[in-house]
N, C-alpha and C positions, 0 to 999 in steps of 0.2 A: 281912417285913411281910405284911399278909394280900392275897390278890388280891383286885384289883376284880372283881365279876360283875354289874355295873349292866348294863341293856342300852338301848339309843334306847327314848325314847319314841315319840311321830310323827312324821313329817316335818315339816320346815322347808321351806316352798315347792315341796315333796320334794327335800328335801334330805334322804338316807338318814342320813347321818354330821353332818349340820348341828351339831344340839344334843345333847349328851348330857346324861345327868343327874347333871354335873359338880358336884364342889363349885369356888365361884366363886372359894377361894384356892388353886386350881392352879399360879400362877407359880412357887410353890415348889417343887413336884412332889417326886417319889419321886428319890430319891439325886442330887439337886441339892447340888452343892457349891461353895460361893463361892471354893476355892480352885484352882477349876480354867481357871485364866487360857488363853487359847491352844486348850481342849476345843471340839470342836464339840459344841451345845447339840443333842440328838434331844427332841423334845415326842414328846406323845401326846393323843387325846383322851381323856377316862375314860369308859371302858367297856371291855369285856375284850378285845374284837378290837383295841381301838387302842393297847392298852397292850401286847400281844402283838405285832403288827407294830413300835414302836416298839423294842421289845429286840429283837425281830429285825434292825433297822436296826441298833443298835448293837452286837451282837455282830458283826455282818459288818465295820462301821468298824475296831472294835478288831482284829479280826482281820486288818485291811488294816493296821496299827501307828498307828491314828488314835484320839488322846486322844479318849475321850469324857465328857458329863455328860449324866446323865439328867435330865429335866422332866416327869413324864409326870404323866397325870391333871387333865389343861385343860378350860375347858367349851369346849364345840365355839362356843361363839358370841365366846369369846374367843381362840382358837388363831389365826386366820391372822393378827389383830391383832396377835400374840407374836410372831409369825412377821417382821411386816413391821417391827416397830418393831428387832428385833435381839435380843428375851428369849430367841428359840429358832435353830437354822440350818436347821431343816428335822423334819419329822412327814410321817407316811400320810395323804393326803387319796384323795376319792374323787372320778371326775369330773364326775360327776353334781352334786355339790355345792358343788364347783368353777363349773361353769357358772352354777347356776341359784340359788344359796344368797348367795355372796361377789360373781360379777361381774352376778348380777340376769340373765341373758340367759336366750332361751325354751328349750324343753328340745329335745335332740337324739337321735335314738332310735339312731342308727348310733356302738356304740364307738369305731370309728377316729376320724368325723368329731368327736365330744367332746371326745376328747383331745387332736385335735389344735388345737380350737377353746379348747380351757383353757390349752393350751401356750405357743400364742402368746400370747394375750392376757398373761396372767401376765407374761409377759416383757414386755411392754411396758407394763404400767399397773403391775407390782408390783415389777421386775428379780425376779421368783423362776424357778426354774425347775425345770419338771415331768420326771425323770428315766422313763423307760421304764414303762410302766404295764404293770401285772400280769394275767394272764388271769383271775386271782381276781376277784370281783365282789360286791360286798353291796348289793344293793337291795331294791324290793318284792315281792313278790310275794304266792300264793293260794297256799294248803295244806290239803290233804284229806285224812280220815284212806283208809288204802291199802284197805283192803277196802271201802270205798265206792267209791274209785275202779277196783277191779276188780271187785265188780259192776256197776257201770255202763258201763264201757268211758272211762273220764276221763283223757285225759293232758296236755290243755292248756286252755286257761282260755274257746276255743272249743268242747270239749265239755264243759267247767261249764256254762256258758250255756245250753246246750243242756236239762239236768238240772238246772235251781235248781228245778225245780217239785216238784224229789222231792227237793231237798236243807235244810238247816236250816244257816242263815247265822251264825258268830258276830263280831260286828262286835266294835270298841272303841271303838266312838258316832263318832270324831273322823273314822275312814276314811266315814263315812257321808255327811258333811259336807263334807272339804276337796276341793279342786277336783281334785288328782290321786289321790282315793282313788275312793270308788262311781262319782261323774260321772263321772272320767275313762275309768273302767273301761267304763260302760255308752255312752257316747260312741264309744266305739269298739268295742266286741262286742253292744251292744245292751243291753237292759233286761233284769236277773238278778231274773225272779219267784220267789223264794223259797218253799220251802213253808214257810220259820219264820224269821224274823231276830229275834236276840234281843244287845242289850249286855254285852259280858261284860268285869273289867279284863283291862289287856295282861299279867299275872304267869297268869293264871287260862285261858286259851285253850285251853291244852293238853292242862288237866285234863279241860276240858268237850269236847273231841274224844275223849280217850281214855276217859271214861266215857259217854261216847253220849248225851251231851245234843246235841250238834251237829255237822255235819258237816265245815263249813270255814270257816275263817279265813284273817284275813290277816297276813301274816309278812316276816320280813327275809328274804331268802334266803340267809343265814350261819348261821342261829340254832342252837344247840347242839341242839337238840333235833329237830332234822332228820335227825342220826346215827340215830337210830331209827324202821326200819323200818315202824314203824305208821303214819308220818305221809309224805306225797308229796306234792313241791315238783311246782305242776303249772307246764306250759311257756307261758309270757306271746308265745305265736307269734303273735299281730298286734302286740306289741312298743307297749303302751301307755304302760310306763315307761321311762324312760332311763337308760342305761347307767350303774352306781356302779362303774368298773372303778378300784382302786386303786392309787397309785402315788408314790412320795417327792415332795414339793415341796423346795425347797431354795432358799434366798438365795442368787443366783448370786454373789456376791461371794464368798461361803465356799465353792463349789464350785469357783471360780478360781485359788484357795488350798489348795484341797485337792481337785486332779482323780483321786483316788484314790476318792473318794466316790462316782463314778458306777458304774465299775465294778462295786464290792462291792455297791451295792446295788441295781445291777443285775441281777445276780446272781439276789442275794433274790426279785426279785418274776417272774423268768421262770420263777422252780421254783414259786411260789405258786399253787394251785388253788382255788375257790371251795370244792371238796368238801374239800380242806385246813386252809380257816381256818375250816367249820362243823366239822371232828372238834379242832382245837386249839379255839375256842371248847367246845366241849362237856369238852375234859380241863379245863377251868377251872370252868367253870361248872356241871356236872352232880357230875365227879371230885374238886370243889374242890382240882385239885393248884395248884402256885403256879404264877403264868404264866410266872416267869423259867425254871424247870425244863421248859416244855413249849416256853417259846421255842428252851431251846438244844436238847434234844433234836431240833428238826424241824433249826434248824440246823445240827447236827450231823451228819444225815440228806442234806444237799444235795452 
């Protein structure tokens, strides 16, 4: 089948992983089989990281001798719903969107304290349960192209600030507006005087940096096109956004059933790197190889 290379649109209350640009009859997902009585159910949300981590869940299962069926490709607005009613036993969420997306709570800038603020909750208002969260991370962030940022001397988003007046902003209108995009940003670094902001779509950002129409945008900190060197994730050091560190949610009743599950995929997410799942993202979406083949080769690799 061909791989998904959708990527998020905006955030969802910044929720990084919220919404994807799912098609809405995902229940049936990719190699879903009615004949698989007894399989634990792995979802995914559609877009390429999520359907990437999801076969990485499941090769680790299978490898543990745990029947599996695939579901992948859900819209993020209807996954944990699958999730809780019993369509799935467990998908990659992230915490960030855990928090602040499905339990509505304010955001939290310290990883540990997210997760372990999703963890509990979960377990008590949903019985699900959040297995070992991964150092991997996909959230907001700025991105500059690299020779801007080494003439200027830019490595974090306090020396953006500092240089918006020599720099050329390329927004995608929505970060301009929603409350944890510009506001939030300048709420807490101050006011980014721009020497040029201009609207550009989110497919097109990258072009207008690398042909020098603009300097810097805003981005996921996963995004395949982060592998190349022309473009630098700069560092969110007074920590505006909150933490998307990712990690298996799981219906605790199929974990209690199957405590081989923690294990294996825990496994999975303490070899996981953020620089990891931006070079798998880009073997899919730049490479256009298939995602099952780049899932098993990383897992193959561990």
């Amino acid at each position: 089948m061909n791989s998904p290379i959708t990527r998020r649109g905006a955030f969802a209350l910044m929720g990084t992983a919220a919404l994807s640009l799912a098609g809405t009859g995902a229940l049936a997902g990719c190699g879903a089989d009615g004949n698989d009585e007894g399989a634990v159910t792995v979802g995914s949300k559609a877009f390429t990281e999520g359907v990437i981590l999801s076969e990485l869940y499941a090769l680790a299962l299978e490898d543990a001798g745990i029947q599996v069926k695939r579901s992948f490709e859900i819209s993020g607005s209807l996954i944990h719903t699958a999730l809780t009613s019993g369509d799935i036993d467990l998908y990659p969420e992230y915490t960030g969107t855990g928090l602040i997306s499905v339990l509505q709570m304010a955001p939290i800038t310290d990883p540990q304290k997210a997760y372990d603020t999703v963890k509990e909750a979960y377990a008590r208002e949903f019985d699900l349960t959040w297995l070992d969260q991964s150092p991997a991370a996909d959230g907001q962030g700025l991105v500059i192209r690299t020779d801007v940022a080494e003439k200027y001397g830019i490595e974090t988003i306090s020396d953006l600030q500092q240089h918006a007046p020599e720099l050329r902003f390329a927004s995608q209108g929505q970060f301009d507006e929603r409350p944890d995009g510009l506001p939030a940003l300048e709420a807490t670094y101050g006011p980014f005087d721009w020497k040029e902001r201009a609207i550009f779509d989110e497919g097109l950002k990258y072009e207008v940096l690398r042909n020098d129409e603009m300097d810097v945008t805003p981005a996921y900190t996963t995004e395949a096109q982060l592998t190349d060197d022309a473009f630098t994730l700069l560092e969110d050091d007074k920590r505006v956004w909150p933490p998307y560190n990712v990690a298996p949610v799981v219906r605790s009743e199929v974990l209690e059933a199957n405590p081989a599950i923690a294990e294996a995929l825990n496994r999975v997410s303490a070899a996981l790197t953020t620089e990891d799942l931006t070079r798998l993202n880009a073997r899919v979406d730049i490479d256009k190889e298939e995602y099952e083949d780049v899932a098993r080769d990383f897992y193959e690799s561990l």
